[in-house]
C-alpha positions as CSV (number, residue, x, y, z in Angstrom):
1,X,-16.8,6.4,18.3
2,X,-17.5,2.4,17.8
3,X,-16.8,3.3,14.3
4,X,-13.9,4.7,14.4
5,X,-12.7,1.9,16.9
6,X,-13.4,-0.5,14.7
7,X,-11.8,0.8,11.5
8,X,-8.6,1.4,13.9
9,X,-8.4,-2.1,15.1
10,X,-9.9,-3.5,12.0
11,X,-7.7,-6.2,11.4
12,X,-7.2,-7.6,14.9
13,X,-11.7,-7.3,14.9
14,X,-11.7,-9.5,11.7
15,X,-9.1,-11.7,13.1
16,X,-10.6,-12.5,16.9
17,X,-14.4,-12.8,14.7
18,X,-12.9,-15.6,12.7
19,X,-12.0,-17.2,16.0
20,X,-15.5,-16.8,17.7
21,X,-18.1,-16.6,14.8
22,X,-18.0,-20.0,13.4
23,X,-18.1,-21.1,16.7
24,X,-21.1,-19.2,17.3
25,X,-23.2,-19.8,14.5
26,X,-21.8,-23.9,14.3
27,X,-23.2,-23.6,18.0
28,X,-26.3,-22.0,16.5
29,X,-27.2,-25.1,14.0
30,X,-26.8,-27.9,16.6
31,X,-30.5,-27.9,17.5
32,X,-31.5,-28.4,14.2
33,X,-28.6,-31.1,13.7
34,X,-31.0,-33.6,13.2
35,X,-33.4,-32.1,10.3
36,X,-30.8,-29.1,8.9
37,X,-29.0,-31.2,5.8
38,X,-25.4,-31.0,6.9
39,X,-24.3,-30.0,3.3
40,X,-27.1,-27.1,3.9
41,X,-24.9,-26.2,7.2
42,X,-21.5,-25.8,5.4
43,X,-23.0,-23.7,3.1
44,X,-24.0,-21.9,5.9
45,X,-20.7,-22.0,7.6
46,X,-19.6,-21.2,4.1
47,X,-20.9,-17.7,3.7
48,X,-19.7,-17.1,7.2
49,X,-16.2,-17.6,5.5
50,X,-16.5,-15.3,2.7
51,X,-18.1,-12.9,4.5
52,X,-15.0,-12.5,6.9
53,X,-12.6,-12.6,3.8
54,X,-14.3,-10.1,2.2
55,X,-14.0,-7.4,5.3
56,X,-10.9,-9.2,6.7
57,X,-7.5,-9.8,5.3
58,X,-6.2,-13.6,4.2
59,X,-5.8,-14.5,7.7
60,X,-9.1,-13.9,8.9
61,X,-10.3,-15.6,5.6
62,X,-7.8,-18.9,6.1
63,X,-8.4,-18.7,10.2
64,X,-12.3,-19.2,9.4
65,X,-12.1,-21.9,7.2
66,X,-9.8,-23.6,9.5
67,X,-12.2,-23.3,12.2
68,X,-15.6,-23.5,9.8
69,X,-14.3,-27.1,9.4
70,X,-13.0,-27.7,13.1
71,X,-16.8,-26.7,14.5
72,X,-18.8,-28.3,11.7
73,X,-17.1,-31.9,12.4
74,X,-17.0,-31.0,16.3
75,X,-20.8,-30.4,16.2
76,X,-22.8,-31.2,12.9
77,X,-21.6,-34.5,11.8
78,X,-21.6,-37.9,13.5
79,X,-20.8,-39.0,16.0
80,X,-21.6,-35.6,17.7
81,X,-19.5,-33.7,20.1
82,X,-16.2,-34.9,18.8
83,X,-13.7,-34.9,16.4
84,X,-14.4,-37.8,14.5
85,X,-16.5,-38.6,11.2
86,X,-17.8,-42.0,10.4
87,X,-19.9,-40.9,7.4
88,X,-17.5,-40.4,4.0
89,X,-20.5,-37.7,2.6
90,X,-19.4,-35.8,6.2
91,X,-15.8,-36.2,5.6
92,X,-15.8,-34.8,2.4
93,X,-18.2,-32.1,3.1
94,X,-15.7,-30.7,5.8
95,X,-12.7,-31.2,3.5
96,X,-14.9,-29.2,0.4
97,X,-15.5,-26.6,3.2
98,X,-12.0,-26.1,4.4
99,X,-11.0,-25.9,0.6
100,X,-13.6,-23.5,-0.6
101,X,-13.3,-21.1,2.0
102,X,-9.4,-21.0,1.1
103,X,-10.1,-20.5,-2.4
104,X,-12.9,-18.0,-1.7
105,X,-10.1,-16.2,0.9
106,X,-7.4,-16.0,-1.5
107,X,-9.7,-14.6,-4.4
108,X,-10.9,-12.1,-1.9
109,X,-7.4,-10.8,-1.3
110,X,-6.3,-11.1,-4.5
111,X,-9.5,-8.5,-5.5
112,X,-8.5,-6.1,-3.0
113,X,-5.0,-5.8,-3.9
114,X,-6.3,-5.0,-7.6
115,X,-8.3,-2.7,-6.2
116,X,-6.1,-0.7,-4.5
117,X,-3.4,-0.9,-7.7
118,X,-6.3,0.1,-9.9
119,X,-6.9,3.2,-7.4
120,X,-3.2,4.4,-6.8
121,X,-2.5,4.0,-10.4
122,X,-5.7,6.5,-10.9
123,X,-4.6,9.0,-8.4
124,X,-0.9,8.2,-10.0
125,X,-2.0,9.5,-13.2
126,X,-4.2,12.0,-12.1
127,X,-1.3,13.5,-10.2
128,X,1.0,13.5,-13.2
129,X,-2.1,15.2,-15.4
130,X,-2.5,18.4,-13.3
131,X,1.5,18.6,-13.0
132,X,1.4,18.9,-16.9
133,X,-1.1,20.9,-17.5
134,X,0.8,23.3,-14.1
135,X,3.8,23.6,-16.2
136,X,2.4,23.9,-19.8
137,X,0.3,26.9,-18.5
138,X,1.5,30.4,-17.6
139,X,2.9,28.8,-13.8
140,X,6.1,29.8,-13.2
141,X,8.7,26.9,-12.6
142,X,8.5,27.9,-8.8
143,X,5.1,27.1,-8.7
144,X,5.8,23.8,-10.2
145,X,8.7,23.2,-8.3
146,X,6.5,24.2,-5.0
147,X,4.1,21.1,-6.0
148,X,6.4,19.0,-6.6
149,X,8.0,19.2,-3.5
150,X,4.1,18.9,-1.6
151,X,3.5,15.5,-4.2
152,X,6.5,13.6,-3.6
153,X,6.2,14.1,0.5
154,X,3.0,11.1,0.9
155,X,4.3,9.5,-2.4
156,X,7.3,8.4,-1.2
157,X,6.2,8.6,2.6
158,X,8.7,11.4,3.4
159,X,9.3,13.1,6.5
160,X,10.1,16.3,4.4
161,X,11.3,17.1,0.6
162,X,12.7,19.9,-0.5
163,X,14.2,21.7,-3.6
164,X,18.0,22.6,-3.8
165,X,20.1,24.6,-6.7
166,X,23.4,22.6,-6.2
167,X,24.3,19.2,-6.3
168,X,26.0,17.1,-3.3
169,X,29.6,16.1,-3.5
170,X,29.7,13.1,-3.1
171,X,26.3,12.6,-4.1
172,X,23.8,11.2,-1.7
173,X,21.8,8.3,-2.2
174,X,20.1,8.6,-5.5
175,X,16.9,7.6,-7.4
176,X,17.7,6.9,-10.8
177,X,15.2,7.0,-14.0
178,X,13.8,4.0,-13.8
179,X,13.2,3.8,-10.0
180,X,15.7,2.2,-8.6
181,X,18.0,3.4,-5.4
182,X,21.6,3.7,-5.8
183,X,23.8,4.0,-2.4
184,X,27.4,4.4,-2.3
185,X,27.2,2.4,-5.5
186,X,25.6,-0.5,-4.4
187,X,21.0,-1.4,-5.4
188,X,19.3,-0.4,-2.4
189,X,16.6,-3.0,-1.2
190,X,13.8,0.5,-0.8
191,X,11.0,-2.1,-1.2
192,X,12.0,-3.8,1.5
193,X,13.6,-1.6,4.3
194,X,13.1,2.3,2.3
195,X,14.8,4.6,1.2
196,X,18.0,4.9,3.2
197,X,18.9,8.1,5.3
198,X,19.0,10.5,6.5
199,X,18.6,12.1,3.1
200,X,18.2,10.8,-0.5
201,X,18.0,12.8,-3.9
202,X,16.2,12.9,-6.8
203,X,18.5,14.9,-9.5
204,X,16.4,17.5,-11.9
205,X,18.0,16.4,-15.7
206,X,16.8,17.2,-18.9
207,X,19.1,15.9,-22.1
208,X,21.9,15.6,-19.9
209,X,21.9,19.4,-17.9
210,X,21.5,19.2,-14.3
211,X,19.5,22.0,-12.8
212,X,19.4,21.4,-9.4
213,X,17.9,18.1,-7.1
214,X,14.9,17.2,-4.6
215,X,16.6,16.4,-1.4
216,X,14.2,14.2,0.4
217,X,14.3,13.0,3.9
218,X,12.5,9.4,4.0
219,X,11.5,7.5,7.0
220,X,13.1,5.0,8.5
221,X,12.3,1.4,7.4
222,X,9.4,2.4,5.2
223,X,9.2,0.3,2.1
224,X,8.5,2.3,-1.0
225,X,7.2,0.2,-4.2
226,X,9.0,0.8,-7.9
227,X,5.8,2.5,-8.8
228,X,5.6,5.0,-6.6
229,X,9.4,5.3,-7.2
230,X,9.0,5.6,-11.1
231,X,5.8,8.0,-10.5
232,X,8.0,10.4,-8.4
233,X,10.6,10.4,-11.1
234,X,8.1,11.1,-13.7
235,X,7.1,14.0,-11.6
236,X,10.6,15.5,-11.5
237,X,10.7,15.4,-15.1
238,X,8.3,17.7,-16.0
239,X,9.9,19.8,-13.0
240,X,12.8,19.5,-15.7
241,X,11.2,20.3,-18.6
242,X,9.3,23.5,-17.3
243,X,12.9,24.7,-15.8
244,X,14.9,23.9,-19.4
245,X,12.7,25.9,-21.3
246,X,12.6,29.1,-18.8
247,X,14.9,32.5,-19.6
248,X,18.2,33.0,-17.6
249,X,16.8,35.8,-16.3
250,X,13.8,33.2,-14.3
251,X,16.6,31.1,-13.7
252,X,18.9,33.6,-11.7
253,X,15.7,34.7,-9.9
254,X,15.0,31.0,-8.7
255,X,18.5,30.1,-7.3
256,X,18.1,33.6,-5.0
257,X,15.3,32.8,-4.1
258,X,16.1,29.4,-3.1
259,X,18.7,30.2,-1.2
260,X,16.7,33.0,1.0
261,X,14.3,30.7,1.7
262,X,17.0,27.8,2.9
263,X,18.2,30.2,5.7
264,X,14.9,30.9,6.9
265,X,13.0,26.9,6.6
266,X,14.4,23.3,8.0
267,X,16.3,21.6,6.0
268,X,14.1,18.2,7.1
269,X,18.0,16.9,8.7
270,X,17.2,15.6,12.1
């Protein structure tokens, strides 16, 4: 239960532990002010700092250093107990502190977000694998269509996708091929307030034949990056493929079934 608090509310945990700890352990080192090397304390207060960057964000990384600094001059360098230094070794000690814990903070973060790229662009790939090898096999373009429609709801953060035969006249707003949002012929800012609403599209083109759309219903104000964009369009090409190279006879069996199932589910409209 602790556990699961704590992963909740990590951030604001990190954040009110790069208030308190360097307090804490500067607190710690003041009876040994007078024998501990003061350089041996900032490394001290040092791995303090990179220990909160690394399970913190770049706030708690920058809000430790700032505060690493503040307590070591407070309590560890001459005169004690106040915020003065009258030793230069002391005063650049505290500035090399407050730098390196910045520079350790920012490399931190920097490591996490190519982390995370280097994971989505794993389960990115590994999503558009098992598509291909969906449509190449004996799966019928329903059952491609059907996973599709599962894929692009957490990709895209969707409220609710779903397939449609016929286009909308006038067309609603639109990802193009190379990821980009056009509404009512303006570039739609999705990376920084979504993909506009209540429903977008994704048309299903192959060589210039249209054979039918994703409508998807986004939410609100949820910013969607190009490469999740470009991923789900990648995704709706294959959709395309598998459909161009059905018979008419698979075809005319789709768009009835379609439409029994669109008087039976939500359409995702609010």
């Amino acid at each position: 239960m602790v556990t699961a608090f704590l992963t909740e509310h990590r951030r604001g945990a990190t954040f009110v532990a790069a208030l308190l700890v360097p307090f804490a352990v500067a607190g710690a080192l003041v009876p040994f002010r007078g024998t501990f090397a003061n350089t041996a304390a900032a490394l001290v207060l040092v791995a303090v700092v990179v220990a909160l960057a690394v399970v913190g964000d770049r706030l708690s990384g920058v809000t430790a250093s700032i505060f690493g600094a503040f307590w070591f001059d407070f309590f560890l360098t001459r005169p004690y107990d106040r915020l003065a230094i009258s030793h230069r070794p002391d005063l650049e000690t505290t500035i090399s502190l407050l730098v390196v814990g910045v520079i350790v903070t920012e490399l931190a973060a920097r490591n996490r977000h190519h982390s995370r790229v280097s994971s989505e662009e794993s389960t990115y790939v590994s999503m558009l694998r098992e598509l291909s090898e969906l449509a190449a096999g004996s799966s019928t373009s329903e059952v491609v269509i059907d996973s599709v429609e599962r894929s692009l709801v957490p990709l895209l953060d969707l409220r609710a996708c779903r397939f449609d035969v016929a286009l909308a006249d006038p067309p609603l707003a639109r990802v193009e091929a190379r990821g980009g949002v056009n509404h009512v012929g303006h570039d739609w800012p999705v990376r920084e307030i979504g993909i506009p609403g209540p429903e977008a599209e994704i048309v299903i083109e192959w060589r210039g034949r249209a054979f039918g759309r994703f409508v998807l219903t986004p939410t609100p104000g949820h910013p969607v990056t190009l490469e999740r964009r470009v991923v789900a369009v990648l995704l709706v090409r294959v959709v395309a493929a598998a459909m161009a190279t059905e018979t008419p006879e698979a075809s005319t069996s789709r768009i009835v079934t379609t439409r029994e199932r669109a008087r039976v589910e939500p359409t995702g409209k609010d």
